[in-house]
N, C-alpha and C positions, 0 to 999 in steps of 0.2 A: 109370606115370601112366595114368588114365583114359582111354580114347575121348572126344575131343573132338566134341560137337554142332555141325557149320558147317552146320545148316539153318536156326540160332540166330544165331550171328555170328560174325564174322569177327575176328583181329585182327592187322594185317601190321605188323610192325616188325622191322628187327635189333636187334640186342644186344649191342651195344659193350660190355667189361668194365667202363668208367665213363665218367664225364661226363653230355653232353646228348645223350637220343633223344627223337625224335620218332614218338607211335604212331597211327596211322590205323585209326578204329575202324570196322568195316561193320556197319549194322545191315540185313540182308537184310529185306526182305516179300516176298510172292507173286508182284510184278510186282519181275523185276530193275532194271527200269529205276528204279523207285522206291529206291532201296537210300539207307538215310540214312546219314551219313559225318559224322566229328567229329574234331579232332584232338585228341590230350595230349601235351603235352611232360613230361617228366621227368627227372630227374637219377638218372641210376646209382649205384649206390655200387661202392666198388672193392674187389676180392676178392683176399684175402690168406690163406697159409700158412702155420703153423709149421713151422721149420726144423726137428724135430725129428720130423717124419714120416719123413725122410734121414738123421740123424743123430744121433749122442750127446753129438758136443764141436764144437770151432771149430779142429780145424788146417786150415790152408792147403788143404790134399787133402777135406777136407769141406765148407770152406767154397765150394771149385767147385763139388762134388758136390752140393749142397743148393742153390745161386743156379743154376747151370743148369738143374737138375730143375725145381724152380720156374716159372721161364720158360720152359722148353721147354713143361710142361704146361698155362700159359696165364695164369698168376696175374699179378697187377698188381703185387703187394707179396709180400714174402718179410719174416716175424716172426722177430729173431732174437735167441734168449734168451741175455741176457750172463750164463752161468752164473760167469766168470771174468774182472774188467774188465781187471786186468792180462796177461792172456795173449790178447788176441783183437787180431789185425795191422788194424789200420782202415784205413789203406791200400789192403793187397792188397783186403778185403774191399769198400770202397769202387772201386777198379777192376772186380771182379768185376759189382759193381751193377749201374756204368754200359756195360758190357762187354754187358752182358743187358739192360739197358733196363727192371730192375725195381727198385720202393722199397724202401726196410727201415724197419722198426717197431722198434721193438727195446723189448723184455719182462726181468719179472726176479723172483723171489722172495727177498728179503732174508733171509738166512742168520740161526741164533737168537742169534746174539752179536754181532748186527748190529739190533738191533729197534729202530726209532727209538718204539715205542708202550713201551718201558720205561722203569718210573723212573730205572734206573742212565743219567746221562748220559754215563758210557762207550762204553753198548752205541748211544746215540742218535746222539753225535757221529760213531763209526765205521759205523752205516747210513748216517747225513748223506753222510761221505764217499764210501762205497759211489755213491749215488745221485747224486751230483759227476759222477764218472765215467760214468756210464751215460748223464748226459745229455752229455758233454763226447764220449763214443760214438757216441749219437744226431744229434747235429750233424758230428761227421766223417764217416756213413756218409752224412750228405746224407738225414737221416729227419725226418719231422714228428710224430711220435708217440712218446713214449716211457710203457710202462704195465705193471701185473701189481700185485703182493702186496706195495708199496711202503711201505707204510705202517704195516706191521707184520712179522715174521716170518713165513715160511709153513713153518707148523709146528702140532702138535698141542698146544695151550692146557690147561693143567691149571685155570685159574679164569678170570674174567671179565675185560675189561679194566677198568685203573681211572681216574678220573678223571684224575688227572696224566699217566698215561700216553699215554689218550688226548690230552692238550692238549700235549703231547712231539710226538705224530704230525701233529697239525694245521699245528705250526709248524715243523716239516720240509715237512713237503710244499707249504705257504705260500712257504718260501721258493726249495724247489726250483722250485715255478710263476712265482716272477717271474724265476727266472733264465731260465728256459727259453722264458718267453714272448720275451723278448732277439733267439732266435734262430728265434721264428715257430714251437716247438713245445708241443703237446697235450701233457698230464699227461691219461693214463686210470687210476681207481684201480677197478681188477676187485673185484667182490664177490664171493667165495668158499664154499665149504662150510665148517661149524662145527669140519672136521676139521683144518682148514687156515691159521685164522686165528677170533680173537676178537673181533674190531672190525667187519669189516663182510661180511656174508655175507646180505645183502639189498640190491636195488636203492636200496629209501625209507633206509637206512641209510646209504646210499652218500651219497643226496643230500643227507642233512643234514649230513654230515661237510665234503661239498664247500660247504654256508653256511656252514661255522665256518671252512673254511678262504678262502671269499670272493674266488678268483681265476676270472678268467671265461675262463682257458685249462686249466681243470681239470673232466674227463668222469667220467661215470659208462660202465665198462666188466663190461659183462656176457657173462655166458659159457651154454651151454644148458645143460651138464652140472653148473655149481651152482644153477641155476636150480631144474633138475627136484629138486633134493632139499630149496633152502631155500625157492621163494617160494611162496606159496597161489594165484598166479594170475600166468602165465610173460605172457600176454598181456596183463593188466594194469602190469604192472611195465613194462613197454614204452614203453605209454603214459604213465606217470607219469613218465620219465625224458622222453620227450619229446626237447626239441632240446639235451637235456644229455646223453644218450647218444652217446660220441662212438668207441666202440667196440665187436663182434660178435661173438662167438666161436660158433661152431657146432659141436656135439662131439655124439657118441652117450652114450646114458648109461653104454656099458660100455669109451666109445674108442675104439669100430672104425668099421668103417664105415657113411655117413650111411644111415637109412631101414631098417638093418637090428635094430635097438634098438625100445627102448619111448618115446623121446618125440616126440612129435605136433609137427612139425619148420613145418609150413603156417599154422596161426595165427599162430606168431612171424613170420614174414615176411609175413603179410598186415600182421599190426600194425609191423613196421618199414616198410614202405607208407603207412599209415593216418597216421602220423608224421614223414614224408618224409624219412625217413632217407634219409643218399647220401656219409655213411662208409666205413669199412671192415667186410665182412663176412668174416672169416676161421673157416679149418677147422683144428682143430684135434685129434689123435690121437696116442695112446701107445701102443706095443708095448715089451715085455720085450725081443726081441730089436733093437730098434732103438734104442732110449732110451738106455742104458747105465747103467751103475751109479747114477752121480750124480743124473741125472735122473730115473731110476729108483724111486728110494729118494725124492726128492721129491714127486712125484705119485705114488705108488703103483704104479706098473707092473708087477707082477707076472706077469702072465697074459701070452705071445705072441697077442694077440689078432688079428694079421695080420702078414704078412709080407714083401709087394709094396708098397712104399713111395709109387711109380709110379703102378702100381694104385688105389689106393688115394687119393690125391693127383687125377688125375685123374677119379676115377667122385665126386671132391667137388664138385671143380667145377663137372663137369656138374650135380649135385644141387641146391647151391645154384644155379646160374642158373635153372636148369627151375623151384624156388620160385619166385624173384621174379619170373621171367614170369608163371607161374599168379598170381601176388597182382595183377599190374599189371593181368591179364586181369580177374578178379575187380572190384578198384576201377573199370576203364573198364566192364563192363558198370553198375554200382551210377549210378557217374557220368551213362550214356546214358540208364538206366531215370528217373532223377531231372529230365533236362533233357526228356525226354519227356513224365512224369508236369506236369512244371509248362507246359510249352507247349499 
């Protein structure tokens, strides 16, 4: 980060993981005693990780290892992908939660004989199922969000989606939202890259889908890492999701670690500011040696692109916070300059 100017201003606030802060802005002149002062209240959003920074599956022995880690290094929330809904102990894993004092999200990629976006209604009814489960998951782990690549396979698309198809995924995830609204939880449908999915791999794509399907506990969840390759403008699409953006993901372009990559990570967090996001912002990374086969072979993992979990996990969090302070800094000077300019 830059040298910071305090011959400019001031700005003293802590930084609660989430909720309500309150930030007291100093606007210094020549005479200290003059010094003008302003408050802003704001609302945090709360910072979450995938469980897959620590691990590759969900037994018992991983799932301590990834909810402590998590909590140890600060996180609010801990994202936990049901790659298997029958084998994951909800129970133990719910104990472990509240054991640590952190949420669960819980994410998913629907398997390709599982596509609720195909015509075979085979393949639909048994996604349907699938995503039964994941929300019947979601509510035992005691989570208010359940989201990922739901709404179609995540998988590599040999043609377009079709029309039936897509009106298949609509009415899945239509009725998935009013079950789920039942128990006070968010449907986020992530927009992906074109390698991953054919239905929706743009934000504005995301949103029109969410008209057709018409439920008002259904998010547009965005991720940095498809962002940088499908949108024309990572800061516009921000703003166009607005108070329908109801989920974060923050990833490097190459899945390591934040700030060490090619995407320009501070505009997004000025404009999730700008939008008064106070959601979840989670980090998300993949290593070969960490991932494991399965995961693996789903995102692409290929590469050992880092190795310390920990590491790695932590120098996120600090990243993302150090962002959103800079934006909030950013917005309160804008703000002081403005109420200056009109007084």
């Amino acid at each position: 980060m830059l040298p910071h100017d305090r011959s400019r201003e001031n700005l003293l606030f802590s930084c609660p993981s989430f909720g309500k802060l309150t930030m007291l802005v100093i606007q210094s002149t020549e005479n200290p005693c003059q010094d003008e002062t302003a408050e802003m209240e704001t609302t945090m959003p709360r910072y979450g990780v995938h469980a897959m920074v620590w691990v590759g599956a969900w037994s018992h022995a991983e799932a301590e290892r990834a909810i402590a880690c998590a909590a140890r290094a600060g996180y609010d929330l801990l994202e936990i992908p049901l790659l298997d809904p029958d084998k994951i102990d909800l129970a133990h894993t719910r104990t472990l939660l509240e054991l640590h004092n952190i949420k669960a999200a819980v994410s998913l990629g629907l398997p390709a004989e599982a596509d609720v976006s195909s015509v075979d209604l085979v393949e639909v009814r048994r996604g349907s199922a699938i995503l039964a489960k994941a929300l019947h998951a979601t509510t035992a782990l005691g989570g208010d969000y359940l989201g990922g690549v739901i709404y179609s396979a995540l998988k590599k698309y040999s043609r377009c989606a079709s029309p039936a198809g897509r009106a298949n995924a609509v009415a899945v995830i239509r009725d998935l939202a009013r079950e789920a609204r039942l128990a006070n939880i968010d449907i986020g449908l992530e927009a992906v890259n074109r390698y991953e999915t054919n239905l929706l791999n743009t934000g504005a794509q995301t949103l029109r889908f969410i008209d057709e399907v018409g439920e008002a506990n259904v998010f547009v969840h965005l991720d940095t890492f498809h962002m940088n390759i499908e949108e024309a403008d990572c800061v516009g699409v921000i703003e166009l999701c607005a108070e329908r953006l109801g989920y974060f993901h923050v990833n490097e372009n190459h899945r390591g670690y934040l700030g060490s990559g090619s995407i320009a990570f501070s505009p997004s967090f000025r404009a999730l500011r700008r939008i008064g996001y106070d959601r979840t912002i989670a980090f998300e990374a993949f290593s070969s040696s960490v991932a494991g086969e399965a995961l693996g072979a789903m995102v692409a993992a290929w590469r050992d692109v880092w190795s310390d979990s920990n590491d790695i996990a932590e120098h996120a969090l600090a990243f993302m916070r150090r962002e959103f302070a800079d934006a909030l800094r950013s917005e309160s000077l804008v703000s002081l300059g403005e109420r200056q300019r009109v007084g």
